[in-house]
PDB file of N, H, CA, C and O in Angstrom:
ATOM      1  N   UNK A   1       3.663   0.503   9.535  1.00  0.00           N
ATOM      2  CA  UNK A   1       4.300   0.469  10.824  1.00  0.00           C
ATOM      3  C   UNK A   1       5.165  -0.791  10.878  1.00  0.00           C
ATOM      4  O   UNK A   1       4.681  -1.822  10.409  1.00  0.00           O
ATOM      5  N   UNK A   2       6.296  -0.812  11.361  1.00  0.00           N
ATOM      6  H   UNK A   2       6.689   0.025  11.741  1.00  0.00           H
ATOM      7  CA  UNK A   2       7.486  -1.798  11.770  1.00  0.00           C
ATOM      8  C   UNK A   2       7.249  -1.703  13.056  1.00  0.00           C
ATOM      9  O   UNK A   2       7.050  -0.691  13.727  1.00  0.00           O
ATOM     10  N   UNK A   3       7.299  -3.442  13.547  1.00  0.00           N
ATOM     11  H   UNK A   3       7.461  -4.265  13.002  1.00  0.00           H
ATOM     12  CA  UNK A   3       7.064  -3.804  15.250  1.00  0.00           C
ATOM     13  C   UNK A   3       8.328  -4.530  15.071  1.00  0.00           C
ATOM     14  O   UNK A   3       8.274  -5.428  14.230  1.00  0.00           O
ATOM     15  N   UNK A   4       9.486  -4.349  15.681  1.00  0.00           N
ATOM     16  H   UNK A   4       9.530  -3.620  16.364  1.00  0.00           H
ATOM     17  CA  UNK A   4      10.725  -5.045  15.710  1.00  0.00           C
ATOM     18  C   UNK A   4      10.989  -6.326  16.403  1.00  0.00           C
ATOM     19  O   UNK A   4      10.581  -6.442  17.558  1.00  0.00           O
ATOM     20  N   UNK A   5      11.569  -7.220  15.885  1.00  0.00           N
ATOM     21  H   UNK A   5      11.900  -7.126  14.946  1.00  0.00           H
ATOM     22  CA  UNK A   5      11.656  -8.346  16.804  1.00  0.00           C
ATOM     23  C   UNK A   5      11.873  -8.548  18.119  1.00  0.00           C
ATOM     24  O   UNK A   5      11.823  -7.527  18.805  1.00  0.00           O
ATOM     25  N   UNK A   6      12.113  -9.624  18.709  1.00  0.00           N
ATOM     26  H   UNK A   6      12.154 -10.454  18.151  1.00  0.00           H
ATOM     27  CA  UNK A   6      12.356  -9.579  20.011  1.00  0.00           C
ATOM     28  C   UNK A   6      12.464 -11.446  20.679  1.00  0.00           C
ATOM     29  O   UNK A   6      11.824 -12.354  20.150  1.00  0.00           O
ATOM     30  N   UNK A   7      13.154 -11.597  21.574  1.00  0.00           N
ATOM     31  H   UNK A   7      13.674 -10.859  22.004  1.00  0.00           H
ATOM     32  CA  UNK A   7      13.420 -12.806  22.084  1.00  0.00           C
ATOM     33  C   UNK A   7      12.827 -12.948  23.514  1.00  0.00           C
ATOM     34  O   UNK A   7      12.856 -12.190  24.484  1.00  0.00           O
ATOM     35  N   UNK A   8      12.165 -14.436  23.275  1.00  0.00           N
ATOM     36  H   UNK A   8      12.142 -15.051  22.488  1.00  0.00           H
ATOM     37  CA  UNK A   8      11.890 -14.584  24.899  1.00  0.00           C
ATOM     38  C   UNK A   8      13.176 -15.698  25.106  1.00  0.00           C
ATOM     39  O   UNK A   8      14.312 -15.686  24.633  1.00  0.00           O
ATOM     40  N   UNK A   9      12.487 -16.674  26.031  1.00  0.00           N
ATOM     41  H   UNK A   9      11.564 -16.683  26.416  1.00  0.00           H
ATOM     42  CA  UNK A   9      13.522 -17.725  26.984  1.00  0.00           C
ATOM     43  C   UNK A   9      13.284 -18.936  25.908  1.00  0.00           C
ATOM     44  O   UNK A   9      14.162 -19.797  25.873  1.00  0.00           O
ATOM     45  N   UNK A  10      11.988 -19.090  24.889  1.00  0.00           N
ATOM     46  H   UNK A  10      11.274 -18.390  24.918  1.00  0.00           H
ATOM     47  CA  UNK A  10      12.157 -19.972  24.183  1.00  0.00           C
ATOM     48  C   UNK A  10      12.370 -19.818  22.333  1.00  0.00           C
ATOM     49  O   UNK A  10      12.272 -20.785  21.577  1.00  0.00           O
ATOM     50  N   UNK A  11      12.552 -18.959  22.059  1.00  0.00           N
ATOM     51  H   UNK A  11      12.631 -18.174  22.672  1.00  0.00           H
ATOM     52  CA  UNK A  11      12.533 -18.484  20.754  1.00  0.00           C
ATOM     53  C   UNK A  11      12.967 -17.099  20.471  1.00  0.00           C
ATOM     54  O   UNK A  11      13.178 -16.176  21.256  1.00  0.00           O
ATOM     55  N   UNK A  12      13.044 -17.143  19.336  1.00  0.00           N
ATOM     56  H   UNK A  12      12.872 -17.893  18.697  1.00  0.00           H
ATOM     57  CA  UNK A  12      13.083 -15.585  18.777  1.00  0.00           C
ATOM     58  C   UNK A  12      12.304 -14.784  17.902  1.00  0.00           C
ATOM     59  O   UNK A  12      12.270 -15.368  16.819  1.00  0.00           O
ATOM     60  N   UNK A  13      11.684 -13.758  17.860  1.00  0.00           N
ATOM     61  H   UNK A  13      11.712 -13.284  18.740  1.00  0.00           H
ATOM     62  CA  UNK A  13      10.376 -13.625  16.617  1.00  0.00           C
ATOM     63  C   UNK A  13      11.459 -13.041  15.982  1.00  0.00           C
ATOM     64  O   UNK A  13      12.569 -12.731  16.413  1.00  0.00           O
ATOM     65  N   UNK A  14      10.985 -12.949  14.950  1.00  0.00           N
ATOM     66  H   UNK A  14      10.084 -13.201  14.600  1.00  0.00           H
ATOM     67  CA  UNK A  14      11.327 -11.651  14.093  1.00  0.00           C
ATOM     68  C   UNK A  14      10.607 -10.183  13.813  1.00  0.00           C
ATOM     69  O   UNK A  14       9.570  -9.872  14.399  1.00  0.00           O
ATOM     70  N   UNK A  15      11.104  -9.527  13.090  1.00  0.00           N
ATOM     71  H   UNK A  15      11.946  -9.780  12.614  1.00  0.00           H
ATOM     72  CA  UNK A  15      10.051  -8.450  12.883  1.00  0.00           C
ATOM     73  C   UNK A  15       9.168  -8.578  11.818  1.00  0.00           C
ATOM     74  O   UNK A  15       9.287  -9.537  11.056  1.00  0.00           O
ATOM     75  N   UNK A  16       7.901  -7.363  11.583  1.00  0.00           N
ATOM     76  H   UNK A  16       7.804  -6.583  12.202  1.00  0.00           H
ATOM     77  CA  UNK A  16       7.219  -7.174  10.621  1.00  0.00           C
ATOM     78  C   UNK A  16       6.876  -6.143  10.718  1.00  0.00           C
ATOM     79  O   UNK A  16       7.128  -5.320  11.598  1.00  0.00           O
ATOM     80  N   UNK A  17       6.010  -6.029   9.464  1.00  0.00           N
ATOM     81  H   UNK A  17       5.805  -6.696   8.748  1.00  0.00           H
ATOM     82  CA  UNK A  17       5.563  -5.120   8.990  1.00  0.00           C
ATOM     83  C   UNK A  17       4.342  -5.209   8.648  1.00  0.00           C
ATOM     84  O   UNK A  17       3.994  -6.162   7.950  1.00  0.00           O
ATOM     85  N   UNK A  18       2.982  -3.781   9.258  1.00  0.00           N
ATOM     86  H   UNK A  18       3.264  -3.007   9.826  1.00  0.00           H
ATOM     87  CA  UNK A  18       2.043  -3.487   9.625  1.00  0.00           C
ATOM     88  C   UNK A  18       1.123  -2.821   8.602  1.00  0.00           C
ATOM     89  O   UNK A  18       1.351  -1.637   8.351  1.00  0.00           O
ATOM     90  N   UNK A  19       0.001  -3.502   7.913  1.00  0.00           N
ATOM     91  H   UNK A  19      -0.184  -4.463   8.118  1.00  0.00           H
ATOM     92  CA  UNK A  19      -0.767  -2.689   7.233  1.00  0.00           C
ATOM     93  C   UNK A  19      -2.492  -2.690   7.408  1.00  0.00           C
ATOM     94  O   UNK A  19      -3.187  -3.696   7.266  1.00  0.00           O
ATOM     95  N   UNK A  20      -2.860  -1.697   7.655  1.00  0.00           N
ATOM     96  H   UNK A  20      -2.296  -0.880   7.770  1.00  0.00           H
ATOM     97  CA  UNK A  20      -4.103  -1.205   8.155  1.00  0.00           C
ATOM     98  C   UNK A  20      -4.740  -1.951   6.825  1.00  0.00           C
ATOM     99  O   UNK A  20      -4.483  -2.040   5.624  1.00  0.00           O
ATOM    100  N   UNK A  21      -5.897  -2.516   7.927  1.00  0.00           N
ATOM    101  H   UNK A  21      -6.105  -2.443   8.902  1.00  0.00           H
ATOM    102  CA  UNK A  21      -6.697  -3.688   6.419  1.00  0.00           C
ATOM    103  C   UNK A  21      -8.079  -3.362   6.987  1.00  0.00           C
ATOM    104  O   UNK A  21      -8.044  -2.746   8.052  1.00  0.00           O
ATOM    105  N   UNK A  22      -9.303  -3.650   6.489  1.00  0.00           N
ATOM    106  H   UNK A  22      -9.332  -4.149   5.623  1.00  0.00           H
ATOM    107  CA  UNK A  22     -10.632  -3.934   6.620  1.00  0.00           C
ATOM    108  C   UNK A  22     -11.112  -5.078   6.408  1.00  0.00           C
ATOM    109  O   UNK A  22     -10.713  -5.596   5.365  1.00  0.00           O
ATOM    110  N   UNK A  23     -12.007  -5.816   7.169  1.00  0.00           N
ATOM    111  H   UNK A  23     -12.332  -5.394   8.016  1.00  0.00           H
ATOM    112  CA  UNK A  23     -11.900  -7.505   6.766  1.00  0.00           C
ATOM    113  C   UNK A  23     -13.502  -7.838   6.560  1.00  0.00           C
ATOM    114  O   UNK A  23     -14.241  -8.155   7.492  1.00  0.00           O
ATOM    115  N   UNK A  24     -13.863  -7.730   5.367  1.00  0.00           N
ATOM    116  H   UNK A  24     -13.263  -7.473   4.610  1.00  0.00           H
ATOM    117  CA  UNK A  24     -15.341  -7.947   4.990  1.00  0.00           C
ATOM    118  C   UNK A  24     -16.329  -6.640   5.174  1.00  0.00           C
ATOM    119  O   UNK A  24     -17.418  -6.728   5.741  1.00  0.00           O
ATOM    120  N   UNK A  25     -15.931  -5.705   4.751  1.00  0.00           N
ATOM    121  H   UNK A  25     -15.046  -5.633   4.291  1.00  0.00           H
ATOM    122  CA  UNK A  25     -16.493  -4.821   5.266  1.00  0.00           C
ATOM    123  C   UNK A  25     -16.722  -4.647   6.543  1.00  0.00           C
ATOM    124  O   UNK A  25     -17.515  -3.707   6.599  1.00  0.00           O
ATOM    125  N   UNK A  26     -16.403  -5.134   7.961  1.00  0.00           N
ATOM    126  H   UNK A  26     -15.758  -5.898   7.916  1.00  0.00           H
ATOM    127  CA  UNK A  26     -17.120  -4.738   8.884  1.00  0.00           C
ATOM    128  C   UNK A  26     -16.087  -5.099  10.319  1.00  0.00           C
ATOM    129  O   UNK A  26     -16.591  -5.195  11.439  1.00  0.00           O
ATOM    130  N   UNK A  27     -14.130  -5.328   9.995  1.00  0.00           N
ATOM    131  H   UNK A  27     -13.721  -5.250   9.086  1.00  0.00           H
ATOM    132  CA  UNK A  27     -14.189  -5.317  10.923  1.00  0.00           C
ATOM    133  C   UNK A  27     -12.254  -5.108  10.690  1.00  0.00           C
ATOM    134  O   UNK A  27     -11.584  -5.752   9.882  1.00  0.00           O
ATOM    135  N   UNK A  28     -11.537  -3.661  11.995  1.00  0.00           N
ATOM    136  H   UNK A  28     -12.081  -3.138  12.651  1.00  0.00           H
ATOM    137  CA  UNK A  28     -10.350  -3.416  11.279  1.00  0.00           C
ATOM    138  C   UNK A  28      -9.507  -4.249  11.992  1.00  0.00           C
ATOM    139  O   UNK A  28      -9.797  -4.913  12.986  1.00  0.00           O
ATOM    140  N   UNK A  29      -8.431  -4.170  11.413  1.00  0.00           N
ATOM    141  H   UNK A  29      -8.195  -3.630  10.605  1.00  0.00           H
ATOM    142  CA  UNK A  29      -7.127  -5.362  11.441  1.00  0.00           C
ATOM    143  C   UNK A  29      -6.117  -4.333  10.957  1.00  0.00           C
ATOM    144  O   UNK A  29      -6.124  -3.119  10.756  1.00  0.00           O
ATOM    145  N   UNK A  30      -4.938  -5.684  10.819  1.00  0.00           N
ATOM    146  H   UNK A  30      -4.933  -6.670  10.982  1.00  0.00           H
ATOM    147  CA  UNK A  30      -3.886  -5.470   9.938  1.00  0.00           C
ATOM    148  C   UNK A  30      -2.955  -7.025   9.162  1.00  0.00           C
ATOM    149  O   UNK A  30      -2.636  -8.163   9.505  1.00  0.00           O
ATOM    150  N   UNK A  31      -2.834  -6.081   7.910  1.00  0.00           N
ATOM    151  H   UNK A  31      -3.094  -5.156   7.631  1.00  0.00           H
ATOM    152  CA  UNK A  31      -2.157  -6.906   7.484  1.00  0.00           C
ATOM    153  C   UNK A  31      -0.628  -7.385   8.018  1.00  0.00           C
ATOM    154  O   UNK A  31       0.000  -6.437   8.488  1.00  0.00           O
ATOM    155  N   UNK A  32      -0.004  -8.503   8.035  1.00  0.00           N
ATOM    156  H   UNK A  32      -0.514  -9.274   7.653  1.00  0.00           H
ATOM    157  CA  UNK A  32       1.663  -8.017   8.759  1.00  0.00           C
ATOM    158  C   UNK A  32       2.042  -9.093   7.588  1.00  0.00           C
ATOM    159  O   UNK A  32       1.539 -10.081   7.053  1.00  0.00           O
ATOM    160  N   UNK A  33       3.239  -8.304   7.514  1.00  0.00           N
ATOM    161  H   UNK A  33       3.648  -7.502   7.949  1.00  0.00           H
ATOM    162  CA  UNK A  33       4.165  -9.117   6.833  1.00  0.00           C
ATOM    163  C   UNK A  33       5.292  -9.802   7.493  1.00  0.00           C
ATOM    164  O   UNK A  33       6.159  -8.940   7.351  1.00  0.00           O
ATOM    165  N   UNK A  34       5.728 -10.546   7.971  1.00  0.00           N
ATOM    166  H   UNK A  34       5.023 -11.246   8.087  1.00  0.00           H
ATOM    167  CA  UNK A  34       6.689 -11.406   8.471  1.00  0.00           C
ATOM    168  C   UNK A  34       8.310 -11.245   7.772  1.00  0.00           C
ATOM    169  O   UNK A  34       8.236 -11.609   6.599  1.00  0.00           O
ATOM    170  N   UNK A  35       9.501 -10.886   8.073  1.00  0.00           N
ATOM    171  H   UNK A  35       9.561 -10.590   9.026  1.00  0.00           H
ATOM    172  CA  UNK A  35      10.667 -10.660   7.357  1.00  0.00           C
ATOM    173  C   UNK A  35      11.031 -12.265   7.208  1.00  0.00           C
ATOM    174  O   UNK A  35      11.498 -12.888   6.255  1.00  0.00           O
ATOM    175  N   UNK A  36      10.661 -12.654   8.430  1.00  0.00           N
ATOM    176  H   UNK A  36      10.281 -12.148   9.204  1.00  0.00           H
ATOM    177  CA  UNK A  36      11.381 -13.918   8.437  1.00  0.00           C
ATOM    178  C   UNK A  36       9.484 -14.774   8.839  1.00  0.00           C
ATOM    179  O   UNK A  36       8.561 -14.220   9.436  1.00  0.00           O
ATOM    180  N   UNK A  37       9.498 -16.236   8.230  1.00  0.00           N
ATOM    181  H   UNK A  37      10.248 -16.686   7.745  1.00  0.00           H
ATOM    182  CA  UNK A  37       7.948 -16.730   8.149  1.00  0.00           C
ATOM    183  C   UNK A  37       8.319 -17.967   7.388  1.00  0.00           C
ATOM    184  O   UNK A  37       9.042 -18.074   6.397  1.00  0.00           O
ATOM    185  N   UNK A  38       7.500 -19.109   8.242  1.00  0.00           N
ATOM    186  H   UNK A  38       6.913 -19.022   9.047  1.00  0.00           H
ATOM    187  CA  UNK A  38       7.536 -20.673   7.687  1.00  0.00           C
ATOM    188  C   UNK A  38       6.329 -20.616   6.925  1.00  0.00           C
ATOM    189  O   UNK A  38       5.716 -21.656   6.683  1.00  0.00           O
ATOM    190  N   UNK A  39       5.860 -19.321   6.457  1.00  0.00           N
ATOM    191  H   UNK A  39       6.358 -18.477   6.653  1.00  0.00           H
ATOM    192  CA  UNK A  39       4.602 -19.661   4.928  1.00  0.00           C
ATOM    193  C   UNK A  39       5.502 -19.333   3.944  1.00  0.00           C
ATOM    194  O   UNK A  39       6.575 -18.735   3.873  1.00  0.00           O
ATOM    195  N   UNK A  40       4.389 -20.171   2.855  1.00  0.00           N
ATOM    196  H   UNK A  40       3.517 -20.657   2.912  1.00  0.00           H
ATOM    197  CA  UNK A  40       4.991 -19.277   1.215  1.00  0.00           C
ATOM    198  C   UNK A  40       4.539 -18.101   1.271  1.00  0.00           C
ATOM    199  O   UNK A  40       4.444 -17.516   2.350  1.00  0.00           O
ATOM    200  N   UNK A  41       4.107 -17.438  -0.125  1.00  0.00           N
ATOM    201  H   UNK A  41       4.183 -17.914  -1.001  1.00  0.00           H
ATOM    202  CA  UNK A  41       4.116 -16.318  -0.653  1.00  0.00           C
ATOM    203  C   UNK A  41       2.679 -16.793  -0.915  1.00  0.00           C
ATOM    204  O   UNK A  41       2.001 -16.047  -1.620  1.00  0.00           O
ATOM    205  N   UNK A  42       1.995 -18.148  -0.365  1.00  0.00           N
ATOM    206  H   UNK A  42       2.547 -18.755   0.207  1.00  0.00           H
ATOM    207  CA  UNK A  42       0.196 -17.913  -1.198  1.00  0.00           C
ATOM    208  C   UNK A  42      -0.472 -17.915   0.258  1.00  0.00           C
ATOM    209  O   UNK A  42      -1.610 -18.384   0.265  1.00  0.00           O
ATOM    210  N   UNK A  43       0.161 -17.358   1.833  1.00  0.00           N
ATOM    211  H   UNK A  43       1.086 -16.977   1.827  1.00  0.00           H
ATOM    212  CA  UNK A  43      -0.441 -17.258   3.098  1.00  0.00           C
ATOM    213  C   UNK A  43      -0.447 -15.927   3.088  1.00  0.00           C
ATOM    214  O   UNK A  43       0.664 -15.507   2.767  1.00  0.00           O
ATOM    215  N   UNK A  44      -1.510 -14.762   3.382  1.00  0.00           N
ATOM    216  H   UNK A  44      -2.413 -15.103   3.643  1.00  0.00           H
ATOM    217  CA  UNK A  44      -1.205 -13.929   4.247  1.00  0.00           C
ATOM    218  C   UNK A  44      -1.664 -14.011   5.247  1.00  0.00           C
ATOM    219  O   UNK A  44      -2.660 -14.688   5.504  1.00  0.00           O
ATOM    220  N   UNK A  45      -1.051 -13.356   6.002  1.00  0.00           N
ATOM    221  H   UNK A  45      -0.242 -12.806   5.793  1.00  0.00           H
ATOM    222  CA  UNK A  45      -1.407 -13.634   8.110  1.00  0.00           C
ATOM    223  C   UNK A  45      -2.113 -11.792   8.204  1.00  0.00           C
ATOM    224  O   UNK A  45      -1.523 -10.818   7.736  1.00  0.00           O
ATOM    225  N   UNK A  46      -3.367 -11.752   8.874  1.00  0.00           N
ATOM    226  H   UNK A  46      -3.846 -12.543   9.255  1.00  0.00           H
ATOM    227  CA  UNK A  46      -3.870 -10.728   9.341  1.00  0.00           C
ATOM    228  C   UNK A  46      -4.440 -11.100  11.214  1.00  0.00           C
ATOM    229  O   UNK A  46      -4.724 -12.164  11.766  1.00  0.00           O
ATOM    230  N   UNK A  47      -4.415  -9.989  11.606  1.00  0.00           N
ATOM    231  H   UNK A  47      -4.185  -9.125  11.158  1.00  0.00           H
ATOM    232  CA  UNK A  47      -4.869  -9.740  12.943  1.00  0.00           C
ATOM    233  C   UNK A  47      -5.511  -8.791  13.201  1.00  0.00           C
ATOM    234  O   UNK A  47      -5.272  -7.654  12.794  1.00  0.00           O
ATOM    235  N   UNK A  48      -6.523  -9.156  13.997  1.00  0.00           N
ATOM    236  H   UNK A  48      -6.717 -10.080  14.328  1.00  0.00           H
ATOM    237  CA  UNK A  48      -7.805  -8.067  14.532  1.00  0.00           C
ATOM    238  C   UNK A  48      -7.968  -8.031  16.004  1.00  0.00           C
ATOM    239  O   UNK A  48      -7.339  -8.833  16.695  1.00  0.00           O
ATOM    240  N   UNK A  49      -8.670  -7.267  16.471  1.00  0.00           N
ATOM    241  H   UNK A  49      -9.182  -6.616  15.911  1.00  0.00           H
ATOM    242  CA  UNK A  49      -8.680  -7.191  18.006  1.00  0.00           C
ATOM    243  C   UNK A  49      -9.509  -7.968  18.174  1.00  0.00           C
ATOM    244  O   UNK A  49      -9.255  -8.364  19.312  1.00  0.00           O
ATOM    245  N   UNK A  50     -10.650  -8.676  17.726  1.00  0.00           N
ATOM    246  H   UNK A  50     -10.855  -8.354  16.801  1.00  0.00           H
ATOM    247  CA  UNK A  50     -11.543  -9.869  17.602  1.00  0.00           C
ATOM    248  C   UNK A  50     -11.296 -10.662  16.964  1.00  0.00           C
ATOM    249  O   UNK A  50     -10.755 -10.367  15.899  1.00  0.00           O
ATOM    250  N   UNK A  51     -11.602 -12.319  17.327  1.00  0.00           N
ATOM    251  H   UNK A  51     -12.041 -12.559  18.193  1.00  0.00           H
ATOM    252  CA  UNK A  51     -12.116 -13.372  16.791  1.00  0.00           C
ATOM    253  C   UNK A  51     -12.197 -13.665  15.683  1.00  0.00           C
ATOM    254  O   UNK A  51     -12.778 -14.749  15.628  1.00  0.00           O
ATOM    255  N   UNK A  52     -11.903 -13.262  14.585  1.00  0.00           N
ATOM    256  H   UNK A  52     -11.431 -12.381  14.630  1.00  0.00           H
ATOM    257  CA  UNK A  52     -12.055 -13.344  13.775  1.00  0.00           C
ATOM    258  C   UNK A  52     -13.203 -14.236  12.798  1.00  0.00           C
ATOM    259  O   UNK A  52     -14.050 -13.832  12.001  1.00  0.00           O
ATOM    260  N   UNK A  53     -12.742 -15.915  13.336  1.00  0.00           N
ATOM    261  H   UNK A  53     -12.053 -16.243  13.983  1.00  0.00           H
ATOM    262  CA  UNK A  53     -13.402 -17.068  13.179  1.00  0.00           C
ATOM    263  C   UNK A  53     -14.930 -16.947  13.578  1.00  0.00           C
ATOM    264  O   UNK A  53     -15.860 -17.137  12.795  1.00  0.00           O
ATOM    265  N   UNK A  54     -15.060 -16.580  14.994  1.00  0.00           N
ATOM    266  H   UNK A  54     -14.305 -16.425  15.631  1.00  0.00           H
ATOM    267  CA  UNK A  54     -16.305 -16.483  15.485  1.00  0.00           C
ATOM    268  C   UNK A  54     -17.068 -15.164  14.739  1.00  0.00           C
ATOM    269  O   UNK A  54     -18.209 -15.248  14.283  1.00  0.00           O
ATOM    270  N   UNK A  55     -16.158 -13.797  14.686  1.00  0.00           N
ATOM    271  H   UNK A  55     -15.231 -13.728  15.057  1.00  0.00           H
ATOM    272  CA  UNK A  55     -17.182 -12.611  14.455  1.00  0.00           C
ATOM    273  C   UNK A  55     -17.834 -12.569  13.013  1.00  0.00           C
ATOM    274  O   UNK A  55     -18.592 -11.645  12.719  1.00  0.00           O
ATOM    275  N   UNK A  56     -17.468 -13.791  11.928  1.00  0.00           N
ATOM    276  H   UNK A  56     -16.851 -14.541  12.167  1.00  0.00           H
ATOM    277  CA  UNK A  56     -17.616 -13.705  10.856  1.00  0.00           C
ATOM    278  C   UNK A  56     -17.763 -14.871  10.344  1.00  0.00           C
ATOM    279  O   UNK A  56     -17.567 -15.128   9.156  1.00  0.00           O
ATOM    280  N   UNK A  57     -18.232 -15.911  11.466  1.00  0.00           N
ATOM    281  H   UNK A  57     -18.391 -15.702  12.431  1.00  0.00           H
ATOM    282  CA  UNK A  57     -18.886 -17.049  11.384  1.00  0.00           C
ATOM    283  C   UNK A  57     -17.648 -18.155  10.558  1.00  0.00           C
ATOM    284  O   UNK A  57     -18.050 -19.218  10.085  1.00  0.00           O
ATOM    285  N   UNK A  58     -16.325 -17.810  10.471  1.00  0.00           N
ATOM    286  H   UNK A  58     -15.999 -16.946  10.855  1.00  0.00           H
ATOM    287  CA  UNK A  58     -15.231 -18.320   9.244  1.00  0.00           C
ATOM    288  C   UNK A  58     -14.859 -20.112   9.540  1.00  0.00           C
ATOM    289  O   UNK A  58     -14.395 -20.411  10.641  1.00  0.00           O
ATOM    290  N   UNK A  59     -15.045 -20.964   8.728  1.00  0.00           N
ATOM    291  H   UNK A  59     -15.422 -20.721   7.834  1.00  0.00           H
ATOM    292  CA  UNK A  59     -14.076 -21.995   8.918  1.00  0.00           C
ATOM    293  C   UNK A  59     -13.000 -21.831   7.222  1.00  0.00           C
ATOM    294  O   UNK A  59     -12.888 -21.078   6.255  1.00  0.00           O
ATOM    295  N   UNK A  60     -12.372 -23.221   7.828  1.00  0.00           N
ATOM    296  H   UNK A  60     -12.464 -23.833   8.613  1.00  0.00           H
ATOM    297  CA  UNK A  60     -11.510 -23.649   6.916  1.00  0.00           C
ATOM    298  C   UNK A  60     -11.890 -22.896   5.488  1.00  0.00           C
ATOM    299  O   UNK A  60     -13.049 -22.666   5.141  1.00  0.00           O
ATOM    300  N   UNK A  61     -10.644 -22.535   4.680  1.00  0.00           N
ATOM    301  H   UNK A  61      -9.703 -22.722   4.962  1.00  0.00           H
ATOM    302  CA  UNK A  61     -11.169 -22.558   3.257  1.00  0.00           C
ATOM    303  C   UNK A  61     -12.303 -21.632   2.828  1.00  0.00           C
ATOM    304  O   UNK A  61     -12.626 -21.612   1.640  1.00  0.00           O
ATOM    305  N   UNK A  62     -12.958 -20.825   3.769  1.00  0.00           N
ATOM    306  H   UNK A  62     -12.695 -20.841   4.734  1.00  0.00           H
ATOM    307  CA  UNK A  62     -13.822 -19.542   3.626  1.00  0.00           C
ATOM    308  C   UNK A  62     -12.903 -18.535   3.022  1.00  0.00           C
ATOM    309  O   UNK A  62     -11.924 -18.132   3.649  1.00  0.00           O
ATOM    310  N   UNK A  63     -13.212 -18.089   1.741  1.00  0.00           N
ATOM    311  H   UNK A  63     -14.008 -18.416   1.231  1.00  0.00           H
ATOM    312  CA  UNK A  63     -12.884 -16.765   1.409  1.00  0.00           C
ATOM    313  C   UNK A  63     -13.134 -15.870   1.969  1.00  0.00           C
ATOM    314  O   UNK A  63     -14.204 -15.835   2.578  1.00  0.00           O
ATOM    315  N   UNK A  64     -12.292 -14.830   1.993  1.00  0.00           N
ATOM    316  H   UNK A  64     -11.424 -14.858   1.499  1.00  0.00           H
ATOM    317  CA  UNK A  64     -12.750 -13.845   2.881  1.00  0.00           C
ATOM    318  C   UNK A  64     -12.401 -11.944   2.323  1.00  0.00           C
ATOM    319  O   UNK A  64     -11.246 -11.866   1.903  1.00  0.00           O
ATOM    320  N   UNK A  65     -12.923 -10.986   2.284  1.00  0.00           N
ATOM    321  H   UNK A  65     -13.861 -11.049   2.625  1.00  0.00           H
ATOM    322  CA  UNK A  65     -12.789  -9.794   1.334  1.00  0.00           C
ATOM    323  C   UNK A  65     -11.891  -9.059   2.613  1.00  0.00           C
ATOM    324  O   UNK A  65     -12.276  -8.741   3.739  1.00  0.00           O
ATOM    325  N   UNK A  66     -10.594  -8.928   2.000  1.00  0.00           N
ATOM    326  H   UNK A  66     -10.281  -9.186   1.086  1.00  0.00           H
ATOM    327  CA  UNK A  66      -9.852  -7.722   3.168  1.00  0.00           C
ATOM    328  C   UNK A  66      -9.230  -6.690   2.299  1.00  0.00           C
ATOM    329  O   UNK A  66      -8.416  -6.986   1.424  1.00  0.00           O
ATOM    330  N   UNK A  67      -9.538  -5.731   2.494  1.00  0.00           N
ATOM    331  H   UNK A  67     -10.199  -5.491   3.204  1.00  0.00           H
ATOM    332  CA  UNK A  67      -9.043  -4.766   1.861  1.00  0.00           C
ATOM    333  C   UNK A  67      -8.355  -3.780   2.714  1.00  0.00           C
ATOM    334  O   UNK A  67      -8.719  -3.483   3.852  1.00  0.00           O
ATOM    335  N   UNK A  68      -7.079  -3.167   1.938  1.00  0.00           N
ATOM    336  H   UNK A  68      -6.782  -3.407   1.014  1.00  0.00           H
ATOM    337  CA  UNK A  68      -6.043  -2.491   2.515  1.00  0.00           C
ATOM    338  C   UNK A  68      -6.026  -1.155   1.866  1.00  0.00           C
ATOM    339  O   UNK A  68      -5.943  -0.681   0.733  1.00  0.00           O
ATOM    340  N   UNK A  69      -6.158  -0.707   3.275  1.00  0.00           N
ATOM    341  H   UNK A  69      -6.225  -1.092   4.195  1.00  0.00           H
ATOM    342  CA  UNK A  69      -6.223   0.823   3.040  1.00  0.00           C
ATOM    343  C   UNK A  69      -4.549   1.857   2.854  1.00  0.00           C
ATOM    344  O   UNK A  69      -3.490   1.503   3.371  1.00  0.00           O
ATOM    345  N   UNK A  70      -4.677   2.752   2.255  1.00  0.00           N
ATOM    346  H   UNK A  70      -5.537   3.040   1.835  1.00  0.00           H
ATOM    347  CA  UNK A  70      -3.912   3.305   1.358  1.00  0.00           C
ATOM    348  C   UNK A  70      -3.561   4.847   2.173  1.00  0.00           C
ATOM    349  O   UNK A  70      -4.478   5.099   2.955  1.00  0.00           O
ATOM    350  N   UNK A  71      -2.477   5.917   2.178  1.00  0.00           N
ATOM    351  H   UNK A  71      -1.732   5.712   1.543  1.00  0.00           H
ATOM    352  CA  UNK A  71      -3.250   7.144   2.681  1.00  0.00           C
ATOM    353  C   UNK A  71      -3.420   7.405   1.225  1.00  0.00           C
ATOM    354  O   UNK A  71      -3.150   6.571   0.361  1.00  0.00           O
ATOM    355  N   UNK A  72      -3.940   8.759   0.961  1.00  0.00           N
ATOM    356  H   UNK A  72      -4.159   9.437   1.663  1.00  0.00           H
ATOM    357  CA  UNK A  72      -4.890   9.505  -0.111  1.00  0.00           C
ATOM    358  C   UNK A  72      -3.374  10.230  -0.527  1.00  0.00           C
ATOM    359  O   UNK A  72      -3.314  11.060  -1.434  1.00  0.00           O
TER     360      UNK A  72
END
């Protein structure tokens, strides 16, 4: 999925791009890719409808298993 950019009164996002992920076995997200992004190529950015930090106990530097789902 593509979520297209958009501007408020102080910035501008850009767009990305959306991939259905699983994050430790036990909780769904997505991966996004950023067109435009102040990381390198060794950040990926994921989002979940939860906490992430808290639901999976995470600090700093915790590895973490996300796996991206595929269709068949």
């Amino acid at each position: 999925m593509e979520i297209q950019g958009f501007k408020n009164e102080n910035r501008t996002y850009g767009s990305v791009r959306c991939y259905p992920v699983i994050i430790e076995n036990k909780v769904k997200g997505a991966l996004i890719t950023a067109l435009r992004s102040h990381y390198d190529a060794s950040v990926i950015e994921i989002i979940a409808p939860v906490f992430l930090r808290k639901r999976l106990k995470l600090k700093d530097g915790h590895k973490v298993k996300v796996e991206v789902l595929t269709l068949p």
